[in-house]
C-alpha positions as semicolon CSV with decimal commas, in nm:
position;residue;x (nm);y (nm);z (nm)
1;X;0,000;0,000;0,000
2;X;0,272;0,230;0,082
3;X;0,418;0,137;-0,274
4;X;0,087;0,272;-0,458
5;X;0,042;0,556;-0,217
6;X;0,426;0,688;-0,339
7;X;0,306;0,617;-0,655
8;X;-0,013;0,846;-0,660
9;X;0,205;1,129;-0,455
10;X;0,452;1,115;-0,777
11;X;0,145;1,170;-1,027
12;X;0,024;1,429;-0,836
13;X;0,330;1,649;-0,782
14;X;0,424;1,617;-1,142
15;X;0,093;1,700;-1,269
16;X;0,094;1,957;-1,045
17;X;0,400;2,119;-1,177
18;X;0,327;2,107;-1,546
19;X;-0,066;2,190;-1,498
20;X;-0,262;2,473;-1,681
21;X;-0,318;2,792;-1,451
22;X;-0,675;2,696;-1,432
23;X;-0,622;2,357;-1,291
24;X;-0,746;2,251;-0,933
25;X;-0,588;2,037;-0,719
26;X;-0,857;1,855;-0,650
27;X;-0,927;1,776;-1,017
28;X;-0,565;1,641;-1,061
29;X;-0,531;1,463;-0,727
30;X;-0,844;1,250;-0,820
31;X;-0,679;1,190;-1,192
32;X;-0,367;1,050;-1,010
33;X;-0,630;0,837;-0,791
34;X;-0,629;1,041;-0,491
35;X;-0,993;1,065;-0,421
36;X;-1,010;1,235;-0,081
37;X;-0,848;1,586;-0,096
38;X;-0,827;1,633;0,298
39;X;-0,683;1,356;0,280
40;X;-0,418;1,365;-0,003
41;X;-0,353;1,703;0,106
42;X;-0,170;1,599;0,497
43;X;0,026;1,305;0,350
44;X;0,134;1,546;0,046
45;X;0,251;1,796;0,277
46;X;0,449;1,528;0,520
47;X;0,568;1,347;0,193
48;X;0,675;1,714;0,047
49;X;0,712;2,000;0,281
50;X;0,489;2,154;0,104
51;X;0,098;2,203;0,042
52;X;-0,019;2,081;-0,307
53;X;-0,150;2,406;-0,389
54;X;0,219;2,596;-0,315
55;X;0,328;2,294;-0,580
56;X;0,043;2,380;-0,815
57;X;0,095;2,777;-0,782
58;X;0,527;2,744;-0,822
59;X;0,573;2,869;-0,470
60;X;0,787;2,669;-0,288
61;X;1,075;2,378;-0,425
């Protein structure tokens, strides 16, 4: 489980990086099979440092 977890984090953050300014992160998280975005949104900060909407706006790393 941990495997696929890493695996869905990965999806995310990349198509968080290369998404369109009027992407959500909702929208992507659940394309990367993330389907709960309280959720996705702790372990993607503890996995990252950083909150998936600092990745999707180019704030941080």
């Amino acid at each position: 489980m941990e495997f696929l977890t890493e695996q869905r984090l990965l999806c995310a953050r990349e198509a968080l990086r290369g998404a369109r300014q009027d992407a959500t992160v909702r929208a992507l998280a659940q394309a990367c099979g993330c389907p709960h975005p309280g959720r996705f949104s702790r372990v993607y900060a503890r996995r990252f440092g950083e909150r998936p909407s600092e990745t999707l706006r180019g704030v941080a790393s």
